[in-house]
Backbone bond lengths (Angstrom), bond angles and torsions (degrees), N, CA, C in turn:
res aa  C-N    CA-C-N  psi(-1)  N-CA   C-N-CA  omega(-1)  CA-C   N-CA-C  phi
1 X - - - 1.455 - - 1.526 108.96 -
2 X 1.443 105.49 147.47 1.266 106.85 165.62 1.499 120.85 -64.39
3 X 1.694 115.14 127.62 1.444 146.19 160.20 1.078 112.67 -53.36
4 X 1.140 121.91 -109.03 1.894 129.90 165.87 1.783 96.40 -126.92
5 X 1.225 108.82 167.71 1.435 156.45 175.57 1.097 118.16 -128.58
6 X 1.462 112.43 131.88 1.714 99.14 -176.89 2.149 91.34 -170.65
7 X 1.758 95.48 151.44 1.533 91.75 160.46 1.278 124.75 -103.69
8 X 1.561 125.97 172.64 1.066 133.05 -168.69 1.192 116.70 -136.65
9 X 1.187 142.09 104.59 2.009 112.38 -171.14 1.000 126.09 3.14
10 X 1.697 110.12 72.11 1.153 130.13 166.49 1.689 111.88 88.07
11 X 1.598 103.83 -31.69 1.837 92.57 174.74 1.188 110.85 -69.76
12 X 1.438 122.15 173.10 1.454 142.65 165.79 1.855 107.67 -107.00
13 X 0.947 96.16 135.17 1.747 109.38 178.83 1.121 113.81 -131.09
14 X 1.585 117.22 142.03 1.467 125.23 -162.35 1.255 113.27 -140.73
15 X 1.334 150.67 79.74 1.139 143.14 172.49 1.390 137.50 -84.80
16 X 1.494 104.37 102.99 2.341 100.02 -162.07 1.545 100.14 -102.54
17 X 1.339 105.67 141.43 1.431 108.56 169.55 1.595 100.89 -98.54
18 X 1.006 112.27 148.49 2.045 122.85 -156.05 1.214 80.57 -84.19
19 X 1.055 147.23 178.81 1.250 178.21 -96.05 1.684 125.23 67.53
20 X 1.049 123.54 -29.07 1.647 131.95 -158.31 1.927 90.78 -81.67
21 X 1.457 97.76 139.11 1.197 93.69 151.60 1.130 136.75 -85.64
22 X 1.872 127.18 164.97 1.236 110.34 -177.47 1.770 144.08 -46.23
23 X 1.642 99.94 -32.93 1.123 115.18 162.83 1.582 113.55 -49.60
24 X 1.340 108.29 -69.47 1.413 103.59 175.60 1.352 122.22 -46.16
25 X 1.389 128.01 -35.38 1.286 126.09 -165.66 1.526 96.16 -76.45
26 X 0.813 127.08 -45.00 1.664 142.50 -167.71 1.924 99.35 -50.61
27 X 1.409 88.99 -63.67 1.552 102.97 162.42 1.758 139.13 -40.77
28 X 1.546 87.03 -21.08 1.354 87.47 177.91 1.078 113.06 -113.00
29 X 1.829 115.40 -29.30 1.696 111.79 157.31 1.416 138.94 -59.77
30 X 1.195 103.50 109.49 1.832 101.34 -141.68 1.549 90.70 -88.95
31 X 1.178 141.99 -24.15 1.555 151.20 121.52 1.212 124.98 -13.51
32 X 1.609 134.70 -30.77 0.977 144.39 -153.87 1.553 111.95 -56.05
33 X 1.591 122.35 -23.53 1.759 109.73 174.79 1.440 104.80 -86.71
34 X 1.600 138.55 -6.92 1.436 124.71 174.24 1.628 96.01 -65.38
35 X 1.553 131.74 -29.23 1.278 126.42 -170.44 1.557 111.28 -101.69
36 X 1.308 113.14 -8.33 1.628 120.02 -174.63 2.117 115.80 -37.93
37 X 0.970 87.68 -50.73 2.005 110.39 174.63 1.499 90.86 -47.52
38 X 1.151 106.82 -54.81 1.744 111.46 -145.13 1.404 90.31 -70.45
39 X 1.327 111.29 -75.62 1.397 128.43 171.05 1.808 128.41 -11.93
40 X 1.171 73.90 -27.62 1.813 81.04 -150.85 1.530 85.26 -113.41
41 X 1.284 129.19 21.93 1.867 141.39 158.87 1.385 95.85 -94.36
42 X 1.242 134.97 -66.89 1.743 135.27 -171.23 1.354 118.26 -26.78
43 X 1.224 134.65 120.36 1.333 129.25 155.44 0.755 147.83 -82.54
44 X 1.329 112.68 1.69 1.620 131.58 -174.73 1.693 113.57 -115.99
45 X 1.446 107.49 135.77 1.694 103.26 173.07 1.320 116.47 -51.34
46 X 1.609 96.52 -49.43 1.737 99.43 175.89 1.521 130.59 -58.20
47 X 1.039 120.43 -25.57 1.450 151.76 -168.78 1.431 95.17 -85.03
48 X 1.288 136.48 -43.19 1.550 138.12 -152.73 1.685 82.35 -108.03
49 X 1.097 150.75 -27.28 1.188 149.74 -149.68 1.811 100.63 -81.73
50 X 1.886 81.63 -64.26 1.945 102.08 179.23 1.475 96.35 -58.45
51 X 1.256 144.15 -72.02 1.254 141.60 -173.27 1.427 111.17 -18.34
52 X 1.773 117.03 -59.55 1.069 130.98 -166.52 1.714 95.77 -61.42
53 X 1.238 102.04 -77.66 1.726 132.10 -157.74 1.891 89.19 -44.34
54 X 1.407 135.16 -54.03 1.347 133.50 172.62 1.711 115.92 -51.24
55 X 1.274 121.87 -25.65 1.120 106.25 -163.01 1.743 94.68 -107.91
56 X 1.246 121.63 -19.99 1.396 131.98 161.60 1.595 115.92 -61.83
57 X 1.444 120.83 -40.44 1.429 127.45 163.49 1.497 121.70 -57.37
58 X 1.397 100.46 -48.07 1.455 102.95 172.07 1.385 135.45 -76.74
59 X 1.896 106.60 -5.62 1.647 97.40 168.55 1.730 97.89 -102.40
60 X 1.166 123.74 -16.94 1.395 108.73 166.16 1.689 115.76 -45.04
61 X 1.566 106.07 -43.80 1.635 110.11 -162.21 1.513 111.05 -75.13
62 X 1.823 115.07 -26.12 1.133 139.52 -173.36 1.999 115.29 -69.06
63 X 1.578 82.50 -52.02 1.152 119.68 164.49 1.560 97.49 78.68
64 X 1.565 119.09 33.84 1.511 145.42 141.78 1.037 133.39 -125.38
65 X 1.316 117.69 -162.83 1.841 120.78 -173.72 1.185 94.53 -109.63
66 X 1.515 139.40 77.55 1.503 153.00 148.14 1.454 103.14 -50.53
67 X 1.639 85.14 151.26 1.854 101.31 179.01 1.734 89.78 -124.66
68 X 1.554 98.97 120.45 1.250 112.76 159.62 1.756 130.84 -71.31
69 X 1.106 140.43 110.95 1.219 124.16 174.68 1.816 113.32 -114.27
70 X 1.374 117.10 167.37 1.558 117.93 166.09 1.596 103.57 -123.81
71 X 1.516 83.20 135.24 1.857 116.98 168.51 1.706 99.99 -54.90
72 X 1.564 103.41 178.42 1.617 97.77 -168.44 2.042 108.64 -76.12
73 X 1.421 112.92 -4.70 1.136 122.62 -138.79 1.638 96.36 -112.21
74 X 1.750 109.41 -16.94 1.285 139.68 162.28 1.142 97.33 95.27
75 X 1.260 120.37 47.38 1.932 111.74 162.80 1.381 105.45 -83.24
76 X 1.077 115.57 162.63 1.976 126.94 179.23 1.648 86.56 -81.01
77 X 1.165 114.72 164.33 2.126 123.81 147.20 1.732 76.61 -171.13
78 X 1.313 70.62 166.37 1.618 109.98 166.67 1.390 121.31 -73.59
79 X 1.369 133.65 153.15 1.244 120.17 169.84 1.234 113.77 -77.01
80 X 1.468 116.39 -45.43 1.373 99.95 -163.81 1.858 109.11 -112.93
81 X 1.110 99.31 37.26 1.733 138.03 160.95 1.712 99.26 41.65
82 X 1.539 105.35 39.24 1.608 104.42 150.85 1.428 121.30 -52.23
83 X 0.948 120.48 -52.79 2.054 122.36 170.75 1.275 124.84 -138.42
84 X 1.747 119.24 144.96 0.780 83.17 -162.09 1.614 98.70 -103.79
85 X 1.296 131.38 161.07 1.334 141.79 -169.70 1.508 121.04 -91.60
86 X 1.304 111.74 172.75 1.497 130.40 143.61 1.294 117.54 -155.30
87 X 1.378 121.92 162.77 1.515 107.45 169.75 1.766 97.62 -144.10
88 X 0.897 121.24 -171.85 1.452 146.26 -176.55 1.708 137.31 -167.60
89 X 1.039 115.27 153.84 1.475 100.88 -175.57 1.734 114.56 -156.21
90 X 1.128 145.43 144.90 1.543 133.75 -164.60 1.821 102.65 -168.34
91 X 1.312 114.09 121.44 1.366 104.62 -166.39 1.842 112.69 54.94
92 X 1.227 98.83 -149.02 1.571 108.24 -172.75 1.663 102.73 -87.87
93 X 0.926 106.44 44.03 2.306 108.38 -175.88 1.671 96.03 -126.16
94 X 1.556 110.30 132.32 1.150 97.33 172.97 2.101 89.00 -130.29
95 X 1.197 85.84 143.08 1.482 92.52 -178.50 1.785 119.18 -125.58
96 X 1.175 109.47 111.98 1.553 127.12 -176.44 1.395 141.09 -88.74
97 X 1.501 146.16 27.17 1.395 141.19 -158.68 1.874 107.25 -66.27
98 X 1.550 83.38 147.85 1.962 93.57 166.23 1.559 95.98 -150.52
99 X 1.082 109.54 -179.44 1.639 130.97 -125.85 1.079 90.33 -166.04
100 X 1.480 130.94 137.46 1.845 128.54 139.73 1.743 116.59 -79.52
101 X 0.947 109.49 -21.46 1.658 132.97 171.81 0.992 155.98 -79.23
102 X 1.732 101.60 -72.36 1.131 117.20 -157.39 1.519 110.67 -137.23
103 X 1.203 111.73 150.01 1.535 120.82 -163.30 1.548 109.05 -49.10
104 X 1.294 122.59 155.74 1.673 120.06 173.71 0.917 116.59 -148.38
105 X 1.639 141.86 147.32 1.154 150.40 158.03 1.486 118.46 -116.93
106 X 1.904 114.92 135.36 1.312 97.69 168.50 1.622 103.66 -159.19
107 X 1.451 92.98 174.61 2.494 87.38 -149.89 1.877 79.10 -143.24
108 X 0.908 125.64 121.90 1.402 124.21 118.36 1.464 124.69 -75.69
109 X 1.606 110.90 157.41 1.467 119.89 169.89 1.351 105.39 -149.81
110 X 1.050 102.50 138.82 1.834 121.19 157.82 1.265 109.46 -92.29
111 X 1.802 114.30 108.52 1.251 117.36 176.05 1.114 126.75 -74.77
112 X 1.555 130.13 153.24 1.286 153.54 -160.57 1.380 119.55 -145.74
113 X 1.309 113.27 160.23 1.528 101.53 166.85 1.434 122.83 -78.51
114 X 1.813 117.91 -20.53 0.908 115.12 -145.71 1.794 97.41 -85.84
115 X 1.183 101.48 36.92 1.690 101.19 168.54 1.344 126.88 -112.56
116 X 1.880 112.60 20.99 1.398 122.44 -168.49 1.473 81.32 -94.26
117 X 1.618 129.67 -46.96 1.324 137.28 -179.12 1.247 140.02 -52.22
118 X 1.558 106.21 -15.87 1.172 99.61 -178.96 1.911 93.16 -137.76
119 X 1.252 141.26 10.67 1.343 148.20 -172.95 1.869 112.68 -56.36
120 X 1.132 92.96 -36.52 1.559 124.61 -176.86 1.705 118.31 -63.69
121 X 1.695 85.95 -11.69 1.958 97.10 179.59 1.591 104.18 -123.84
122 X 1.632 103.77 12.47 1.632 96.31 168.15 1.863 109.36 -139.21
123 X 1.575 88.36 -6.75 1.713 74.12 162.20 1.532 117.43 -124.02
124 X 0.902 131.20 170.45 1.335 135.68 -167.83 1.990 105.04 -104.01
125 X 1.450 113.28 135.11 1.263 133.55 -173.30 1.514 110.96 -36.88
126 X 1.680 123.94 -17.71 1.342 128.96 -163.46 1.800 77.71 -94.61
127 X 1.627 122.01 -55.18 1.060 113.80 -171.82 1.388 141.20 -74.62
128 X 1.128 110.04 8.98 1.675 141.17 169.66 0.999 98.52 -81.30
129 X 1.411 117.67 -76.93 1.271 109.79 -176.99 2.052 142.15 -46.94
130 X 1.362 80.32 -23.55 1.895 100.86 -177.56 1.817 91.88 -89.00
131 X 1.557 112.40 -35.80 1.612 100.99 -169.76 1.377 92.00 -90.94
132 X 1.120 147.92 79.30 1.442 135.01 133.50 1.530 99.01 77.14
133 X 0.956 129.15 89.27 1.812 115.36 -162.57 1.482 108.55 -51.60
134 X 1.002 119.61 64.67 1.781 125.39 142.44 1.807 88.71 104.82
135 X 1.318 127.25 18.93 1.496 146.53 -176.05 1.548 112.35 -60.74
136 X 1.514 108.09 -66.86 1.435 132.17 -163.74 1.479 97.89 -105.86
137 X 1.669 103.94 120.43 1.189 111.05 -160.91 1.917 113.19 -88.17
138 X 1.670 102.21 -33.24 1.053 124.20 151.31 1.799 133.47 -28.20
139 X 1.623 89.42 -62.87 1.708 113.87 177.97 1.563 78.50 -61.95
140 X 1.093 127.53 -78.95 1.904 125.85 -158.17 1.699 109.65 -25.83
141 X 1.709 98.19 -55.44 1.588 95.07 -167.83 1.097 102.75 -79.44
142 X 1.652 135.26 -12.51 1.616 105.09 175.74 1.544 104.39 -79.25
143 X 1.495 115.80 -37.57 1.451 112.67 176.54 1.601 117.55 -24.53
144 X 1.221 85.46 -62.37 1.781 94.47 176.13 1.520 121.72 -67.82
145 X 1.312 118.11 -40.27 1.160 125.50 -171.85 2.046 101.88 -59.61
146 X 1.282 97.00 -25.14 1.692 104.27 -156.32 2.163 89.28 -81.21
147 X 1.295 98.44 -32.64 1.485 107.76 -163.70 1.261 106.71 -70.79
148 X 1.647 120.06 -29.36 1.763 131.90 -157.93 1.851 80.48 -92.19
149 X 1.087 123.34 -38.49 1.330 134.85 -154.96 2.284 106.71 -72.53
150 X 1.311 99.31 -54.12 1.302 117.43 137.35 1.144 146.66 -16.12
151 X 1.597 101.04 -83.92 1.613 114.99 157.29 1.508 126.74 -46.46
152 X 1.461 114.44 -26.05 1.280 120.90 -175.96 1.894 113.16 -95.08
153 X 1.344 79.90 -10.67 1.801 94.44 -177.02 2.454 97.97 -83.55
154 X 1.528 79.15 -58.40 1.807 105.74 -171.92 2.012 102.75 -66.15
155 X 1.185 100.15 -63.61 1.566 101.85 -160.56 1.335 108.22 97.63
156 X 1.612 94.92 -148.98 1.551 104.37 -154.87 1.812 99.97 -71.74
157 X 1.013 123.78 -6.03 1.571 121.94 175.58 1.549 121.50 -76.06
158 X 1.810 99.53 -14.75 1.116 115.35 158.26 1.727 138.20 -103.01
159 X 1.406 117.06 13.75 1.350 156.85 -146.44 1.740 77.85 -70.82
160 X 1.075 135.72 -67.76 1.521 126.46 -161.15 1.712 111.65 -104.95
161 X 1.190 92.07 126.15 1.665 103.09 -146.72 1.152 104.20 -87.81
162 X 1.666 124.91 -30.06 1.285 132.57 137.15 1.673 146.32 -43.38
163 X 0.823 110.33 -20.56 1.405 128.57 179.78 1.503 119.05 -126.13
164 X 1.473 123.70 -39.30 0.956 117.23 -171.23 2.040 117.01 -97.79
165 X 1.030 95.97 3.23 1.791 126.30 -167.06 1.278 116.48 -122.32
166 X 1.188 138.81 123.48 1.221 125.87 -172.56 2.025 109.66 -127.90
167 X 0.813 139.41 84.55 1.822 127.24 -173.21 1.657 101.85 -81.47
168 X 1.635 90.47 126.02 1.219 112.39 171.96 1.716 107.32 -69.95
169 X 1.631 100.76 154.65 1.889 101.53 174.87 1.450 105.56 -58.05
170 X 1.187 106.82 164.93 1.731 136.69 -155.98 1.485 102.93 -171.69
171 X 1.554 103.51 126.99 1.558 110.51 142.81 1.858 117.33 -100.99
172 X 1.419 113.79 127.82 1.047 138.77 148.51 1.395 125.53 -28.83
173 X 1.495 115.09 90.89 1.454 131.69 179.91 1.749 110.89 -100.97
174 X 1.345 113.78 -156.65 1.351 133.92 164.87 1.563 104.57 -88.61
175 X 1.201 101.42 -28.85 1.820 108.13 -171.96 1.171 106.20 -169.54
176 X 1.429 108.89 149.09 1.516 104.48 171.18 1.515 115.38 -177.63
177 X 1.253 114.43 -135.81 1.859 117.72 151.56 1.247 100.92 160.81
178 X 1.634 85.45 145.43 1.231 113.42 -156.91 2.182 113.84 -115.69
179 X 0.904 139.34 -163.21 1.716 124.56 -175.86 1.395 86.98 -129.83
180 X 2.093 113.16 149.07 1.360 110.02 160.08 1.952 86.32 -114.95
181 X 1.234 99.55 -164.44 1.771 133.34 -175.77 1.321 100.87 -136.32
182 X 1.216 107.76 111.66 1.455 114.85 153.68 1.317 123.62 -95.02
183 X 1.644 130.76 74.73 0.804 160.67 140.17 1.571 112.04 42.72
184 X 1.203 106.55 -92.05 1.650 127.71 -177.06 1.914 107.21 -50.42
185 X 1.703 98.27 -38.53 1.531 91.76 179.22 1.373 112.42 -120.28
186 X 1.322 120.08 13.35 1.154 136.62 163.25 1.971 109.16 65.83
187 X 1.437 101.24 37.82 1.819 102.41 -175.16 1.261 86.82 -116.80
188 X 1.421 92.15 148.07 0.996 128.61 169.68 1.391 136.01 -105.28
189 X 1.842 115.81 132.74 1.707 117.67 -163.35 1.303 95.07 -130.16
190 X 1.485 93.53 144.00 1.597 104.25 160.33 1.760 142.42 -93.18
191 X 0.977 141.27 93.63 1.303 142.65 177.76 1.472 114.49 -42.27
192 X 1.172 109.26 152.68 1.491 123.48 165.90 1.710 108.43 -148.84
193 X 1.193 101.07 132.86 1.315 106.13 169.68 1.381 125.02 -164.66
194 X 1.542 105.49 171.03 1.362 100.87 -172.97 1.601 118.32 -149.00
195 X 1.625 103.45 155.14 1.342 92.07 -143.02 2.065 102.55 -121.89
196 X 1.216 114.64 125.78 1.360 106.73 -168.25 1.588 105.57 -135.25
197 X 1.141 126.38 179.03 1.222 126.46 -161.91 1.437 124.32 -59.96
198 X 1.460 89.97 -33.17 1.918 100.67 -167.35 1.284 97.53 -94.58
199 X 1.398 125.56 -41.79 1.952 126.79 -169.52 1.471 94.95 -134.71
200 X 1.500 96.23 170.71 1.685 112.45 149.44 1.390 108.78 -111.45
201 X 1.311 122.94 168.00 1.616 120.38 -175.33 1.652 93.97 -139.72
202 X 1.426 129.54 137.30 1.176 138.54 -167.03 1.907 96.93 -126.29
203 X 0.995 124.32 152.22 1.475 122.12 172.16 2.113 106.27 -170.43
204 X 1.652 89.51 134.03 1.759 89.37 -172.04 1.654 84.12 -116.76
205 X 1.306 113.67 136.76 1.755 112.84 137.23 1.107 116.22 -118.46
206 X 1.529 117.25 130.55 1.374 146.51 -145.42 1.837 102.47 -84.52
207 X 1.159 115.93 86.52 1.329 106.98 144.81 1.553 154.97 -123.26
208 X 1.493 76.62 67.44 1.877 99.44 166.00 1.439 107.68 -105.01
């Protein structure tokens, strides 16, 4: 079911919490034989679920029967490149932005602890230190959330999340946004995100 919906300078945002079964989902993708081939490769319930539930999010936002495809590198676009997209997904959250324009990135996460353990291989020693050294578990997952969010905007120029990415300090709200560094070309993006009980949701639109 639909979570919230909401705009953004100009993007559309979609956030579904999974619940539907496959049948149902199937049922509601009224598109569902342009993807039948594809579909019917997945091996996993969960896997066939997100498949469904993403491509159902994205003609709500479209507000048509869009055909999703992936580049060799596995980004989503459109075929016939009305917007351009991202999506995401973590536990039962599936998260969707489009654009008429301009490039986008966007990450849900279901927080955990197990991100004090490994934080240290996606931020860089200047950024430990400005985020709370590995303290605020919150600050951690948007850190990351902002970097996956990025990468999907940048690509392979953004491949090392440590070095090539930089997140400026931030205090930790309900919502807000915060600045990254893109390193190699030295531009700069802004984050927005927001933070609720079950996930955080991170989202960049690119204007460089």
């Amino acid at each position: 079911m639909i979570f919230q919906q909401f705009t953004s300078n100009k993007a559309s945002i979609l956030i579904w919490e999974l619940t539907e079964s496959i049948d149902d989902l199937i049922v509601e993708l009224r598109n569902f034989e342009l993807y039948k081939n594809e579909y019917l490769e997945i091996r996993t319930e969960k896997r066939r679920r997100e498949f469904l539930c993403v491509r159902i999010a994205m003609n709500k936002l479209a507000n048509y029967e869009c055909n999703i495809s992936y580049d060799d590198f596995g980004k989503p676009f459109l075929n016939d490149k009305t917007f351009e997209i991202s999506v995401s997904h973590s536990g039962k959250w599936i998260a969707v932005i489009c654009h008429p324009t301009q490039k986008v990135g966007i990450d849900i996460e279901c927080p955990s602890e197990k991100i004090q353990k490994v934080y240290k291989r996606f931020l860089s020693e200047i950024e430990q230190k400005d985020l709370s050294d590995g303290q605020n578990l919150q600050q951690l997952y948007l850190a990351w959330s902002a970097k996956e969010a990025l990468f999907k905007i940048i690509g392979n120029e953004a491949v090392d999340f440590a070095k090539q990415l930089r997140i400026l300090p931030f205090d930790v709200k309900k919502e807000g946004k915060f600045e990254a560094v893109h390193l190699p070309s030295n531009s700069i993006y802004i984050l927005n995100y927001l933070c609720y009980t079950n996930f955080n949701l991170v989202y960049c639109i690119d204007n460089n």
